[in-house]
C-alpha positions as CSV (number, residue, x, y, z in Angstrom):
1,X,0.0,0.0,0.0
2,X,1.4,3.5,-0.6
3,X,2.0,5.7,2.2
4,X,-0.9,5.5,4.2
5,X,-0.2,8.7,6.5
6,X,-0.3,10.8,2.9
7,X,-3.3,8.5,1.7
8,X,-5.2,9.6,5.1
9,X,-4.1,13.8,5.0
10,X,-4.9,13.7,1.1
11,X,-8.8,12.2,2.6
12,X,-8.9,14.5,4.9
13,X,-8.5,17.7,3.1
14,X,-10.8,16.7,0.6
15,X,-13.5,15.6,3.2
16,X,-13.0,19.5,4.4
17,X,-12.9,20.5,1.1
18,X,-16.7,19.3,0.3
19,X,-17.7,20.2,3.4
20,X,-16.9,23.9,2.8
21,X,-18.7,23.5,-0.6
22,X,-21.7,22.6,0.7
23,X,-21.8,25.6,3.1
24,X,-21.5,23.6,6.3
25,X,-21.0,25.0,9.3
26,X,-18.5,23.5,12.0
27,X,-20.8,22.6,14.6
28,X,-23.9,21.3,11.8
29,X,-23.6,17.2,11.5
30,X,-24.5,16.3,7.5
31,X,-26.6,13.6,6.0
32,X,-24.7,11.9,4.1
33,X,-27.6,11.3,1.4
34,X,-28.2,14.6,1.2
35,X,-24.9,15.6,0.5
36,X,-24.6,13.1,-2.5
37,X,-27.5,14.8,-4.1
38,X,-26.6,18.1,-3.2
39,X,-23.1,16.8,-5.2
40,X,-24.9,15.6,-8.2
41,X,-24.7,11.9,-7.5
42,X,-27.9,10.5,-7.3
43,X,-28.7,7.9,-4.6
44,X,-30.8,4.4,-4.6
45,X,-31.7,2.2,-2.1
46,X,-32.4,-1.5,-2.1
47,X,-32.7,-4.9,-0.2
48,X,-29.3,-6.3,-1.4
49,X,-28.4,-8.4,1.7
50,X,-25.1,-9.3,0.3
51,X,-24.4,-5.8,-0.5
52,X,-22.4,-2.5,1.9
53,X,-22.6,0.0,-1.2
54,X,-21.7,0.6,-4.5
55,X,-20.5,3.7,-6.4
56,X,-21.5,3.8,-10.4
57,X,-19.3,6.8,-12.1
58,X,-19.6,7.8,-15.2
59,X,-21.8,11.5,-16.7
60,X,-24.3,10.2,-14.3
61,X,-22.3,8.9,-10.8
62,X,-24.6,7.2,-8.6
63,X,-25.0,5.9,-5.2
64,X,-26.2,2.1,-4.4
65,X,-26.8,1.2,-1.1
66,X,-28.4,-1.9,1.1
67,X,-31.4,-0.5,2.8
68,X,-31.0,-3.6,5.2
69,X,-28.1,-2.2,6.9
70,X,-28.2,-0.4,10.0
71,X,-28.8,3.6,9.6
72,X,-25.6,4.6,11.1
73,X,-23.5,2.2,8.8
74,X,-25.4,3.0,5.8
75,X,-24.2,7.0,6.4
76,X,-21.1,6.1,6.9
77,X,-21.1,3.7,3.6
78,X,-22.9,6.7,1.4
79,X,-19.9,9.0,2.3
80,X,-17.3,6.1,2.0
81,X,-19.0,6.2,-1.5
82,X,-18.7,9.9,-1.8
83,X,-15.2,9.4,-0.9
84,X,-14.4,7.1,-4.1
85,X,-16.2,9.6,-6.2
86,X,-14.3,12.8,-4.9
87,X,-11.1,11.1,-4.9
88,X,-11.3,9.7,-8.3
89,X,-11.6,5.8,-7.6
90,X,-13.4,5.2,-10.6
91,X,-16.3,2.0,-10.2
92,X,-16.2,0.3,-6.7
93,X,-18.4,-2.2,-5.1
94,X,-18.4,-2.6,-1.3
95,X,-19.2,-6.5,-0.1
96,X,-20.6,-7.3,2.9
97,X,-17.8,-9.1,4.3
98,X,-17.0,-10.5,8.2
99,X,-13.7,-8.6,8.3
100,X,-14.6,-4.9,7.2
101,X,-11.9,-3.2,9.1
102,X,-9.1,-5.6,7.6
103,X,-10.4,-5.3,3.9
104,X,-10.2,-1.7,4.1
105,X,-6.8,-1.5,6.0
106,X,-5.2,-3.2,3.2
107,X,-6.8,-1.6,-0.1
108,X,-5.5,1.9,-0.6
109,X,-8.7,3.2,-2.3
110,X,-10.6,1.3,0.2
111,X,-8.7,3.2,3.7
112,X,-8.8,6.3,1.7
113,X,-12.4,6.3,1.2
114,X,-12.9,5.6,5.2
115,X,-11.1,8.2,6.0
116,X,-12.6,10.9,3.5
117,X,-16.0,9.6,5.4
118,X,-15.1,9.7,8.8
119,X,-13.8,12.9,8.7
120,X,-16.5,14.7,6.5
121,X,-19.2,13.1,8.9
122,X,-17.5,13.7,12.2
123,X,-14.6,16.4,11.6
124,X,-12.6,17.1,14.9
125,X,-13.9,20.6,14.5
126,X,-17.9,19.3,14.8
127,X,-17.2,17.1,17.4
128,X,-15.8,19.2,20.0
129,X,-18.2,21.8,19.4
130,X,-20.9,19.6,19.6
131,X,-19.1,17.8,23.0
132,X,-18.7,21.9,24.4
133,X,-22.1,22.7,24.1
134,X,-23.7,20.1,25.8
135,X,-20.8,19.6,28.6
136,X,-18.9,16.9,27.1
137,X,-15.4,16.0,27.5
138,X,-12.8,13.5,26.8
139,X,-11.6,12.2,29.6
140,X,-15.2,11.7,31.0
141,X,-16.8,10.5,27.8
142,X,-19.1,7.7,28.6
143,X,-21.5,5.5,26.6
144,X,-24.5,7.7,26.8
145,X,-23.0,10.4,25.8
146,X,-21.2,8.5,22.9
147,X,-24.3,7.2,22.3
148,X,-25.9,10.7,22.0
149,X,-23.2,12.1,20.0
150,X,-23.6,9.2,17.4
151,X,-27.2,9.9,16.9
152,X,-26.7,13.7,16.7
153,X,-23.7,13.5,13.8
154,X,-25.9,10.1,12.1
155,X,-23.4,7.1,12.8
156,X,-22.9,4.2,14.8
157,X,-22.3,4.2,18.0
158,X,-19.0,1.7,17.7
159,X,-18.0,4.0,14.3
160,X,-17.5,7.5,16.7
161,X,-15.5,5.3,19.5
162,X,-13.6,4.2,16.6
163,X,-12.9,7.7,15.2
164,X,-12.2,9.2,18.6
165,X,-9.5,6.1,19.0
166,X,-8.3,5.4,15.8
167,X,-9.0,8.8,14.0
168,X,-8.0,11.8,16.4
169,X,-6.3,9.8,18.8
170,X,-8.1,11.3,21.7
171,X,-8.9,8.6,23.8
172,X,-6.8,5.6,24.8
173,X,-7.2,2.3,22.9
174,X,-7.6,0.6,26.3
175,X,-10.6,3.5,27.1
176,X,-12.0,2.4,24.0
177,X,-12.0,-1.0,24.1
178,X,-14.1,-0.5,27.5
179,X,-16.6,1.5,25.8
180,X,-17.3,-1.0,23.1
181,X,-18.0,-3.3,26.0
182,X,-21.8,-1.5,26.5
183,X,-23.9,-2.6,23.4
184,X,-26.5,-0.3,22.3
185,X,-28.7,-2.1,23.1
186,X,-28.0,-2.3,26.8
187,X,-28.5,1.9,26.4
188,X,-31.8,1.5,25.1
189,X,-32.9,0.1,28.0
190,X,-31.1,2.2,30.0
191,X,-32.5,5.3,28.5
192,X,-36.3,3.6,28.0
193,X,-36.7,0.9,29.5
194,X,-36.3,-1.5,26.2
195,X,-34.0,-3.0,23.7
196,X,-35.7,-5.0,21.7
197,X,-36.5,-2.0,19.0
198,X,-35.2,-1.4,15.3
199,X,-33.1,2.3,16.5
200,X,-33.0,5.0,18.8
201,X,-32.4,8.5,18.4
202,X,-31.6,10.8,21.7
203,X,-32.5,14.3,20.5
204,X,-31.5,17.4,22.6
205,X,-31.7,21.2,22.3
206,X,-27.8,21.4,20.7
207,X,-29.1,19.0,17.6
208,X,-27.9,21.2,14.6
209,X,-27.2,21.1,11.1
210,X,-29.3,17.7,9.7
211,X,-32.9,17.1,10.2
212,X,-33.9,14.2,12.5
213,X,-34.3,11.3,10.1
214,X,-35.7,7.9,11.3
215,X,-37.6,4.9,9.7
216,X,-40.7,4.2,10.2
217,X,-40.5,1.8,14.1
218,X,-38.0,4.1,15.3
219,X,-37.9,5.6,18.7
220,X,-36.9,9.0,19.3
221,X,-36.7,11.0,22.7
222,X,-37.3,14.5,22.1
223,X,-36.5,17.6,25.2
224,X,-39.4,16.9,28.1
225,X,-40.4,20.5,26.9
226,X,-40.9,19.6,23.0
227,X,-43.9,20.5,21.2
228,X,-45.1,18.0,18.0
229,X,-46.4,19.2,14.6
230,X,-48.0,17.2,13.1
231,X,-48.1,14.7,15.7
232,X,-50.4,12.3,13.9
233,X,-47.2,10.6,12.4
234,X,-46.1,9.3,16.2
235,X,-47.1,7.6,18.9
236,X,-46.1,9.0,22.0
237,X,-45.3,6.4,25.0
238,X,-45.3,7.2,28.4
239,X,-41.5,8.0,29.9
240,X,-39.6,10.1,32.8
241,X,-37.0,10.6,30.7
242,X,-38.3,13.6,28.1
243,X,-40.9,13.2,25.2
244,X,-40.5,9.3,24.0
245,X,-42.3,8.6,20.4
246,X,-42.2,5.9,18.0
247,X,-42.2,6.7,14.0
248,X,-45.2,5.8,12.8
249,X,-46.2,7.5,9.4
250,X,-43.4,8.3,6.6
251,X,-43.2,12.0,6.1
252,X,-42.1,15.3,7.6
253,X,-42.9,16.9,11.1
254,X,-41.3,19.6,13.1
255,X,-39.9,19.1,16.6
256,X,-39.9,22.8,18.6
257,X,-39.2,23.9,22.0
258,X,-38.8,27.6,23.3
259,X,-35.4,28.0,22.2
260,X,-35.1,24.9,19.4
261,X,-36.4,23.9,16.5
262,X,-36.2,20.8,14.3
263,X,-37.6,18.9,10.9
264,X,-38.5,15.3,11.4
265,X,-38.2,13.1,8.7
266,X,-39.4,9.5,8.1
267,X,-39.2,7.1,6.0
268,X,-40.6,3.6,5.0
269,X,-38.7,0.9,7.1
270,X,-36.4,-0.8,4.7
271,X,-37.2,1.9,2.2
272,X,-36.3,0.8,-1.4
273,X,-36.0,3.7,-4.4
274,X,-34.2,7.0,-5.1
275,X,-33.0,8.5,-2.0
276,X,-34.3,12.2,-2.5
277,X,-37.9,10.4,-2.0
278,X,-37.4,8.4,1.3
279,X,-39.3,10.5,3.1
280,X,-42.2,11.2,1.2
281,X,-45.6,10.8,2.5
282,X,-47.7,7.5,1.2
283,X,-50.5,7.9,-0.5
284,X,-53.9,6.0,0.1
């Protein structure tokens, strides 16, 4: 492999790059769908259960990716696939394969493309901003709060301990290892009392830049203070721990408190078609 350290700071001044092109701010997290459009390079979901993504170039680049995976990974595979068009891979199709992290260690084009992601989705910048405002700091990270940030800036929980590790070097590997330890799943029912649901989002009054996007099953916990339009497209559950909903209805609603406002958008579960139309409303 050629010099990976050069590989890596080539990534990550492009990833700034097209951030700064699309007019983002340093504390606003960034759909990664979005983007693509926003870039010219249409996006299409499917069921391929075999499939990570897949990146079509050509007059008319496109976007493939497996609506079966989880939402976090799937952001992080649509800006891998950004990654290969801005750096000029040419054609690339990502496998589903049990050894991601070796796979893409080895290929250049492949570690390139994970790095162009992981810092256009979760710039140091963004982060610590986003960790300043709501009290957050290294040393006393824990796995709420990781879990918080990873919903806020739209990836996994295990990809920002992996950044924060592996990416900026901020916190120990042995500190990491610890916080891989406590599964998501073991925050859900932390934070509401169950686990056995699709995906979570933890929404506060410091969410900025992206709307809140969710499938259709999701839960969401909104500020205790937040007001619903549009509120026929959840159903709210009873909780201490703020305003707890579940998706219910794909389309668009707005989140607002006194000081904080937000667009909700939801899709079909499992949602198959062009991206720019996941959240569109169904039609009787």
């Amino acid at each position: 492999m050629p010099n990976k350290k050069q590989l890596a700071s080539d990534a990550i001044v492009k990833a700034l790059q097209v951030r700064k092109q699309l007019n983002l701010a340093h504390d606003e997290s960034v759909s990664a769908i979005d983007a693509s459009e926003q870039l010219g390079i249409e996006v299409r979901l499917t069921n391929l259960p075999s499939m990570e993504g897949m990146y079509v170039g050509g007059k008319k680049p496109t976007i493939v990716l497996s609506s079966l995976r989880p939402q976090g990974r799937r952001n992080f595979t649509c800006a891998h696939e950004i990654g290969h068009h801005m750096m000029g891979h040419g054609e690339q199709f990502d496998e589903l394969v049990k050894d991601r992290s070796f796979s893409r260690s080895v290929d250049p084009n492949e570690f390139q493309a994970d790095c162009f992601a992981a810092f256009f989705l979760i710039p140091k910048v963004t982060l610590e901003n986003g960790m300043k405002k709501r009290g957050y700091t290294y040393d006393t990270l824990d796995p709420i709060q990781i879990f918080k940030l990873s919903a806020w800036l739209g990836v996994s929980y295990s990809g920002v301990i992996n950044h924060l590790v592996h990416g900026l070097g901020k916190i120990s590997r042995s500190k990491g290892e610890l916080l891989a330890k406590v599964q998501p799943r073991d925050i859900r029912r932390q934070l509401i009392g169950k686990s056995d649901m699709p995906h979570l989002v933890v929404v506060d009054e410091f969410w900025k830049g992206r709307a809140v996007d969710c499938e259709v099953g999701d839960y969401i916990i909104f500020p205790r203070n937040s007001f619903l339009e549009n509120d026929s497209k959840f159903l709210v559950l009873p909780s201490i721990n703020g305003l707890v909903v579940r998706a219910s209805t794909p389309g668009v609603a707005r989140v607002s408190t006194d000081l904080w406002s937000s667009f909700v958008r939801i899709s079909p579960a499992q949602y198959n078609g062009r991206g720019c139309y996941r959240f569109e409303e169904e039609v009787d």
